[in-house]
matplotlib code that plots the C-alpha trace (Angstrom):
import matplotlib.pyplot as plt

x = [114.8, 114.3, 110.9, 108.7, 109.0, 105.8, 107.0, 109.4, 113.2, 114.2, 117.7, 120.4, 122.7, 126.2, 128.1, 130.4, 128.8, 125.5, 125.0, 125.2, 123.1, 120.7, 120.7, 120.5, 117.3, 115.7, 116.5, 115.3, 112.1, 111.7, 111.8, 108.7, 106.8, 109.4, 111.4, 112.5, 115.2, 114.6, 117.9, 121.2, 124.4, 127.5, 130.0, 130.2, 130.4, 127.5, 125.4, 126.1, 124.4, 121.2, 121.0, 119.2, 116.4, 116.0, 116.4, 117.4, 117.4, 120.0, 122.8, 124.7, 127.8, 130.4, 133.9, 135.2, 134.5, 137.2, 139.0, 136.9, 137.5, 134.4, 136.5, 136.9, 133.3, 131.9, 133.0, 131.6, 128.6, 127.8, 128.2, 126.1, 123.0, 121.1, 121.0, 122.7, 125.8, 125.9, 129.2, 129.1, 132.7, 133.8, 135.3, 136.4, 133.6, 130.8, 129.0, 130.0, 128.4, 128.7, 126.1, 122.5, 119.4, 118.2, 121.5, 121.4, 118.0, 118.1, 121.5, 119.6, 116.8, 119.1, 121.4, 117.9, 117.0, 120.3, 122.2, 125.6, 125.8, 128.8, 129.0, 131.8, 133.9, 134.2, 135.2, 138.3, 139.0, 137.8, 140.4, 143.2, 141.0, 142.1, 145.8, 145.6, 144.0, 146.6, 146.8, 145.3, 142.2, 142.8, 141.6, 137.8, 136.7, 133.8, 136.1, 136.8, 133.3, 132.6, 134.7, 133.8, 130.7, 130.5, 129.5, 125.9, 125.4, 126.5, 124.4, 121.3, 122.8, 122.5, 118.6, 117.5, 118.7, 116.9, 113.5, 113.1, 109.5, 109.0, 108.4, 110.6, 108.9, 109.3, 113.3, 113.2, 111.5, 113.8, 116.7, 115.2, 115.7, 113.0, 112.0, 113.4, 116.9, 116.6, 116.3, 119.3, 121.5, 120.0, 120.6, 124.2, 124.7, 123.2, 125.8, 129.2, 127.9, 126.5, 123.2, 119.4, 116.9, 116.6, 116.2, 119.3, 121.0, 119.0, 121.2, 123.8, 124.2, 123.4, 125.9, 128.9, 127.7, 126.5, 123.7, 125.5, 127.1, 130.8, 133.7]
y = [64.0, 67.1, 69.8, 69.2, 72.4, 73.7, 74.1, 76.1, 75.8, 74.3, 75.7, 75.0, 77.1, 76.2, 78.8, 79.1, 82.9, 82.2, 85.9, 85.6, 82.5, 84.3, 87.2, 84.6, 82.8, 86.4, 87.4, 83.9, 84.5, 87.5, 85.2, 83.1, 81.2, 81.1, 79.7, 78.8, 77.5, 74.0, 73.3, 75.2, 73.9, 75.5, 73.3, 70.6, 68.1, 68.5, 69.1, 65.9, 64.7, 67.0, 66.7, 63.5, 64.6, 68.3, 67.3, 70.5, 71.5, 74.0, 74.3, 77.7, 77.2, 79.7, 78.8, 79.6, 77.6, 78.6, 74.9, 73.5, 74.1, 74.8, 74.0, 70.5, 70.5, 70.8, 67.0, 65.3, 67.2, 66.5, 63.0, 63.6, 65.3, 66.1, 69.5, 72.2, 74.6, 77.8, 79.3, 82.5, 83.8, 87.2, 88.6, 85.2, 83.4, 83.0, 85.4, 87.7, 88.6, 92.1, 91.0, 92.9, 90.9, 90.6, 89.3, 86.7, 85.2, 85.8, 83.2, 80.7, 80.6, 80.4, 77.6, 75.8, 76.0, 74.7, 77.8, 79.0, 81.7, 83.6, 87.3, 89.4, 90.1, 87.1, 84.9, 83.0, 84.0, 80.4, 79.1, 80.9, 80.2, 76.4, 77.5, 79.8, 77.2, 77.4, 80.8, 83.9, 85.2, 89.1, 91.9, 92.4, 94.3, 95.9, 97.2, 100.7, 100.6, 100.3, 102.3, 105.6, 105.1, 107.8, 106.4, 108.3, 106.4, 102.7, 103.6, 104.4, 100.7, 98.7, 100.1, 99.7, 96.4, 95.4, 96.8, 95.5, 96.0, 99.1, 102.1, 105.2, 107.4, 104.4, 104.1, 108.0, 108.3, 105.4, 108.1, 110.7, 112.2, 113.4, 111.4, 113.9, 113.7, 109.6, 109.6, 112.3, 110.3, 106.6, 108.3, 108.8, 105.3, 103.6, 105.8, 104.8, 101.1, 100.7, 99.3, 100.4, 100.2, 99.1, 95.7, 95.5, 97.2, 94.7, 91.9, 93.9, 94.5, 91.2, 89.7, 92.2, 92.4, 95.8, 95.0, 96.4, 99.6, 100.7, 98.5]
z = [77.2, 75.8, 76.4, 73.7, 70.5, 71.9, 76.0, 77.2, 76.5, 79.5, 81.0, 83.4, 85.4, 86.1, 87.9, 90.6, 91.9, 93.8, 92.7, 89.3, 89.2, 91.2, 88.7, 85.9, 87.3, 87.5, 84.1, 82.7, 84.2, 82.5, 79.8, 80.7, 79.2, 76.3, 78.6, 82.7, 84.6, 85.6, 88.0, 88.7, 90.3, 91.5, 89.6, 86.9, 89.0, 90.7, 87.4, 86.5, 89.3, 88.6, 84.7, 84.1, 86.9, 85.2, 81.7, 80.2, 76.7, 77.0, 79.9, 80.6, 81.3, 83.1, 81.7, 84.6, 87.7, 90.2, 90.8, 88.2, 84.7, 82.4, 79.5, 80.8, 81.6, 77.9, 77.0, 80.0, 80.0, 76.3, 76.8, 80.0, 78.3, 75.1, 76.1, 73.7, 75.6, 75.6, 77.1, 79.5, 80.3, 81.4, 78.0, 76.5, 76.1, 73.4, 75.2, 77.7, 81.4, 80.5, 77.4, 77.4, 79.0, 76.0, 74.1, 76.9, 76.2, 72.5, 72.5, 74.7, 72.2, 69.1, 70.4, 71.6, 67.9, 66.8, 65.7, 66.6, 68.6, 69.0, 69.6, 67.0, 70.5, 71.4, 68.3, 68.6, 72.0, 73.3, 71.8, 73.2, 77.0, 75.7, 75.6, 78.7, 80.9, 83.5, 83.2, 85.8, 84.7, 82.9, 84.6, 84.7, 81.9, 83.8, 86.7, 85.0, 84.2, 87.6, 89.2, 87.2, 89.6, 92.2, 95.8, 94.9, 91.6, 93.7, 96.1, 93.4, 91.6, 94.6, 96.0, 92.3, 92.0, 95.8, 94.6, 91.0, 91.4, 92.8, 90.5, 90.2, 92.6, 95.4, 94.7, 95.0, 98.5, 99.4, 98.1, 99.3, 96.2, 93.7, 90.8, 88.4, 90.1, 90.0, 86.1, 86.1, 87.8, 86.2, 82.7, 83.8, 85.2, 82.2, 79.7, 82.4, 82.4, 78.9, 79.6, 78.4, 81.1, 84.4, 83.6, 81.8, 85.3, 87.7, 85.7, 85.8, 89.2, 90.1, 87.9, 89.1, 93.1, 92.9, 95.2, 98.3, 99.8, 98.1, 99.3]

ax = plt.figure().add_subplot(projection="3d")
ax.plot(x, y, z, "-o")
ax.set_aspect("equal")
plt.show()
């Protein structure tokens, strides 16, 4: 059973990265009261097990699920819920990881109301993940972003992303850096990674396990 129009949209997480549901959860609640998480599961397989107690009205679904295959998913889980799908996948999918906070919670709320959502990047490329399936993944499109990152700016990444509460002169002290020299080198992470605002690099980091020291 659905939330009623005038509660929250009600969403489920399946993904395979602890991280990125982590991340997920956080950005959702960013969301609130338009909309919380309500259950999240690792795989398919134990969704299924979870769905009828959290009754979701949308699930997001990672299309890949290491041995699992969210392609596969989609069927079952249709025939397992009410709930509307909406597809996260690295490059391929109907929207990507890499996507804006705000792109992310915009396509839950569309596909709650019924609409299609699929970003101009990623149209038709589903369909070749359904003759690919047996395929390895591509490279990660992020990794060049990534790795223009000095060890400063990682460093500046991952103690952002720990204290997404504290202000700018609290990350700075932590940094030991002035708060002018933090914006400096924040400006330059948000151009080499292609987000806006903090908010958009605490799901980012989150999402790409930026949260600790260089490898």
């Amino acid at each position: 059973m659905s939330a009623q129009d005038s509660g929250p949209i009600r969403v489920f997480l399946i993904d395979d990265h602890r991280s990125i549901l982590w991340g997920l959860e956080r950005l959702i609640e960013t969301g609130t009261p338009a909309m919380r998480v309500v259950g999240s599961a690792t795989s398919y397989t134990e969704a299924l097990e979870l769905l009828d107690a959290a009754a979701p009205d949308v699930i997001v679904l990672d299309i890949d699920l290491g041995k699992e295959s969210g392609l596969d998913a989609i069927p079952r889980l249709m025939a397992a819920s009410a709930a509307k799908i909406l597809v996260l996948a690295g490059a391929r999918g109907v929207v990507g990881k890499e996507a804006s906070a705000e792109t992310i919670l915009t396509a839950i709320a569309r596909v709650h109301e019924g609409q299609l959502w699929l970003d101009r990047a990623a149209t038709g490329r589903i369909f070749v993940e359904f003759s690919r399936k047996g395929a390895p993944p591509p490279a990660d499109p992020e990794q060049q972003k990534i790795e223009s990152l000095t060890d400063r700016e990682r460093e500046i990444v991952a103690v952002t992303a720990n204290n997404a509460g504290a202000n700018a002169q609290a990350i700075a002290e932590k940094l030991h850096i002035s708060e002018h020299t933090l914006r400096n080198h924040l400006t330059s992470i948000y151009g080499k990674l292609g987000v806006a605002n903090r908010l958009e690099l605490f799901a980012y980091a989150h999402q790409h396990n930026l949260t600790g020291p260089p490898a």
